[in-house]
N, C-alpha and C positions, 0 to 999 in steps of 0.2 A: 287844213291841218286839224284844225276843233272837232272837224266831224270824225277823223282819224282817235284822237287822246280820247273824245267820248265815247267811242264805241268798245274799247280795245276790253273792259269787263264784263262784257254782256254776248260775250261768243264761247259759249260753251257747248250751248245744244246741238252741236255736230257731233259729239264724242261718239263712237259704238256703229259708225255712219261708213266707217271706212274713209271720213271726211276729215279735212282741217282749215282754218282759216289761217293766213301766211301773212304778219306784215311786214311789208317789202320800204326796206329802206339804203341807202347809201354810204359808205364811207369816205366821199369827196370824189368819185369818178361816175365815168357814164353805167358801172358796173352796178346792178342790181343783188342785193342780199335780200334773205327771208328767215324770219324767225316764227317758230307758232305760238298765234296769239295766246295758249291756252297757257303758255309758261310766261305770257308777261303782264305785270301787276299793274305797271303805271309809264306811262309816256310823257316827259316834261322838256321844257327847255334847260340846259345844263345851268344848274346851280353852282352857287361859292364852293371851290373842294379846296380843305382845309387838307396843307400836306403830313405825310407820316415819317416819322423816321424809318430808315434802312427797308425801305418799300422795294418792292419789285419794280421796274422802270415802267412794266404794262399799266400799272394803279396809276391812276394818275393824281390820285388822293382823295378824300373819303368825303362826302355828302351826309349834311343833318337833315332828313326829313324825316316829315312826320313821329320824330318821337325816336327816330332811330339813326345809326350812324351806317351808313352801307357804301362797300368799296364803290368806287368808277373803277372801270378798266376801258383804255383804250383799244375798240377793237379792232382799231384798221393795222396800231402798232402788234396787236397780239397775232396779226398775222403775217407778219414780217416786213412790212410797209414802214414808212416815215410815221410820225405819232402827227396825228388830227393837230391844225393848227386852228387860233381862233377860237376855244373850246367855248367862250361866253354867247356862242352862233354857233352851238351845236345842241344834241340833242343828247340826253338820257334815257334809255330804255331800261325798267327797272324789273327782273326777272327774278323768278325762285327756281333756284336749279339744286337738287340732292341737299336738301333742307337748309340750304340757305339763300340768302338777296342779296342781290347785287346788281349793279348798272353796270352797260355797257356804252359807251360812248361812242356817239355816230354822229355821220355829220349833217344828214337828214331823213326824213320819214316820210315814206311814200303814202302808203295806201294799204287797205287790209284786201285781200282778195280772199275768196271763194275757191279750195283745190280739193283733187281729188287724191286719197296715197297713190293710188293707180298713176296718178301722171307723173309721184315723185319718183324719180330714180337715181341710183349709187351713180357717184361720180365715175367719167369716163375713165377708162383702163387709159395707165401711163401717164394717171394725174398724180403721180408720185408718189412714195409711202409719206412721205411728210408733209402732205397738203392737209388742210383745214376745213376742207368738204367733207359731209356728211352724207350728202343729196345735192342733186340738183333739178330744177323746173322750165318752163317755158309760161311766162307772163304775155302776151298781146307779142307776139314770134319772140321776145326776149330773155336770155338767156336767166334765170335767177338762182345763185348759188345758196345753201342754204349752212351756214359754216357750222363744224362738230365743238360745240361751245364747251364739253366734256372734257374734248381734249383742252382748248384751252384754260379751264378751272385745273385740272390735270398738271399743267405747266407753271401757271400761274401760283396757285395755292393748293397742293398735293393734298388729298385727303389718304390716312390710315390706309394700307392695304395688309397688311400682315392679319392673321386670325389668333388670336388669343391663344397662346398654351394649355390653360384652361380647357377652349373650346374642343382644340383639337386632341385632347387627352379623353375626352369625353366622345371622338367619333369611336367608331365601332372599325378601329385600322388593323383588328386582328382578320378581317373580312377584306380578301380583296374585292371589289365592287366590281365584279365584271360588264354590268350595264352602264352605259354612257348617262351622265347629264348634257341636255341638247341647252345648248346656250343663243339666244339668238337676241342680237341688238346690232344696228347699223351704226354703233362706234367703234372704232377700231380701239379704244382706250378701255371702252366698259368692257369690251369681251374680254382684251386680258384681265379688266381687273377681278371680272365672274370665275375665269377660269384660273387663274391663281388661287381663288379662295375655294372651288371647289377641288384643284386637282392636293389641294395639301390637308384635304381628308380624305386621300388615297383614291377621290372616284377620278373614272377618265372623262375627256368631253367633246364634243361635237359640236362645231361654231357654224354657227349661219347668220347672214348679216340683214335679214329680213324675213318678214311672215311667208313672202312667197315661196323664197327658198325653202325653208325650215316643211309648208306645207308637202313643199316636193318633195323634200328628203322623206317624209313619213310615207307619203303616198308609195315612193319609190322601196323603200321597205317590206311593204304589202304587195306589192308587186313580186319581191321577191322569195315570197310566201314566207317571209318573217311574222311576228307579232310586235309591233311598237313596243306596246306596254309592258311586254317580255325583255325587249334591249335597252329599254328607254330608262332611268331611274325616274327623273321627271323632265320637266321643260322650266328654262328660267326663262320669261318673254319681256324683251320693254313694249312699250305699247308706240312710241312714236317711231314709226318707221315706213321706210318706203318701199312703192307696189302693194304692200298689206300692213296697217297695222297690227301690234297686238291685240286691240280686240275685237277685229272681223276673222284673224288666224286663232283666237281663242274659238270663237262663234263657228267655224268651219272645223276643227276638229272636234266637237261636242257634237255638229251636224253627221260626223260620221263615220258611219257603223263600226268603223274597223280602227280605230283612234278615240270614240268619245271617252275611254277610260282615262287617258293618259293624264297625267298631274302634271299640274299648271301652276305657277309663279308668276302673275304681273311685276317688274322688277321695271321703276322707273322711275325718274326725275322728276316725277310731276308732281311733286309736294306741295301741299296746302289747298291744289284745288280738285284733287282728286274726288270723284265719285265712284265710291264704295257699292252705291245699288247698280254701276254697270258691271261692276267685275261680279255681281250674282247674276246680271242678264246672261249674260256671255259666259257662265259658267266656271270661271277661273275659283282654282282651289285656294286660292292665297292670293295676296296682294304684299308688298314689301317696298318702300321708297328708297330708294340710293340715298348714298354708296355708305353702310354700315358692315364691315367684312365678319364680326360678329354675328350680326343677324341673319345675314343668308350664310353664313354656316351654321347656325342653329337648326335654319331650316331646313339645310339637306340633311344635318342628322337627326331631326325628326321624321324626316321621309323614308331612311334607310331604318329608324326603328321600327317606323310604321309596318311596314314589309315583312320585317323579319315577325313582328309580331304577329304577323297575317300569316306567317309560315311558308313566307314569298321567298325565294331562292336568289340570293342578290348578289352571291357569288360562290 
């Protein structure tokens, strides 16, 4: 276990790899979960949690560390399970997801492995619209689900999605946008929440639920003797996804010929350990942290200015 809590901030250098490191823990069954190391801060045995008033029944109540006060959520209950028993014989995983911390309570912590996005893949068809899969893997033949913690933050503690009146006074809605914003993230919560705040600055959009996809769709575009960059306004990408990251599917449309124009948005969760010099390796035109509905509709109507100022034809 020491060797597990020690290592868990010194796994970075896979980013840009097409790689990720997973650690693989438990909620009290023979069932294996994975989270990626790269969003979590700290690994502890479950500390005193002081209760809150008119809490959600998922909190299970709030932890003082380090200087700071940050929820617990139960996650074996946030997935529709009986709530962890025992919690002073459990564990904390303490993560930063869409700029803020929080713990998620488990009931023990395996092992960091070593994976490729290539092995991760979308949950099997007929696992439900209301399942809590993201992805899943295969650890030493076992099965390890990787649950969409989006949607439970989503559930738990809604963030903003509406876009300011303000902002949306200031798109350019005399213009219908006939080119697609291509949206692509393996949450089923983040896409609507992207395509709610792009389609109410009148653009339309195009959902894919990973880089591979999204690469296909372009490809298949070009195939069809279109122009990407012609139908495309731009692309909003998260970066953690399965079969291709975001930024091996950044790295592969810069690689080529008939795509490197296209505008790019890293749009991810990965706040506070974000590395800035990879999103210039890989070429992305922007970077942006979830989920601020303000902010990425600023940015598509700076995209849609940008255009018309170039005397681009955008609808």
């Amino acid at each position: 276990m020491a060797g597990v809590l020690d290592s868990v901030n010194q796994r970075t250098q896979l980013v840009g790899q097409n790689r990720l490191e997973l650690l693989l823990f438990n909620l009290g069954g023979r069932q294996l979960y994975g989270i990626n190391v790269f969003k979590v801060k700290e690994v502890l045995q479950c500390p005193s949690l002081s209760e809150i008033p008119r809490r959600n029944p998922v909190i299970r109540g709030v932890a003082h560390i380090r200087g700071g006060t940050i929820p617990i959520m139960d996650l074996r209950q946030a997935t529709g399970s009986a709530p962890l028993e025992d919690i002073a014989n459990c564990f904390v995983i303490i993560t930063e997801y869409n700029r803020s911390t929080q713990g998620f309570l488990v009931k023990g912590v395996e092992r960091i492995v070593n994976m490729n996005w290539g092995d991760i893949h979308p949950p099997p068809k007929g696992a439900g619209r209301e399942n809590y899969l993201t992805a899943v893997t295969e650890v030493d033949d076992k099965l390890v689900e990787i649950i969409d913690v989006e949607k439970i933050l989503a559930e738990v503690s809604p963030l903003p999605s509406d876009v300011s009146a303000s902002v949306i006074e200031s798109a350019q809605r005399d213009t219908v946008v006939c080119k697609h914003v291509l949206i692509v993230d393996d949450s089923t919560i983040a896409r609507k929440q992207i395509q709610k705040v792009v389609e109410s600055l009148g653009c339309k959009t195009t959902l894919r639920k990973d880089g591979r996809e999204a690469l296909d769709y372009l490809n298949h575009l070009v195939e069809e003797g279109k122009d990407p960059y012609h139908e495309i306004l731009l692309i909003i990408s998260d970066i953690e996804m399965p079969e291709m990251d975001g930024y091996t599917f950044t790295a592969e449309v810069r690689g080529n010929e008939n795509l490197k124009k296209m505008h790019i948005i890293l749009h991810t969760s990965l706040s506070g350990v974000f590395n800035e010099a990879m999103v210039k390796k890989v070429g992305a035109n922007d970077f942006l942290a979830k989920f601020h509905p303000d902010e990425l509709a600023t940015r598509v109507n700076a995209r849609i200015e940008q255009l018309t100022n170039e005397g681009e034809h955008v609808g």
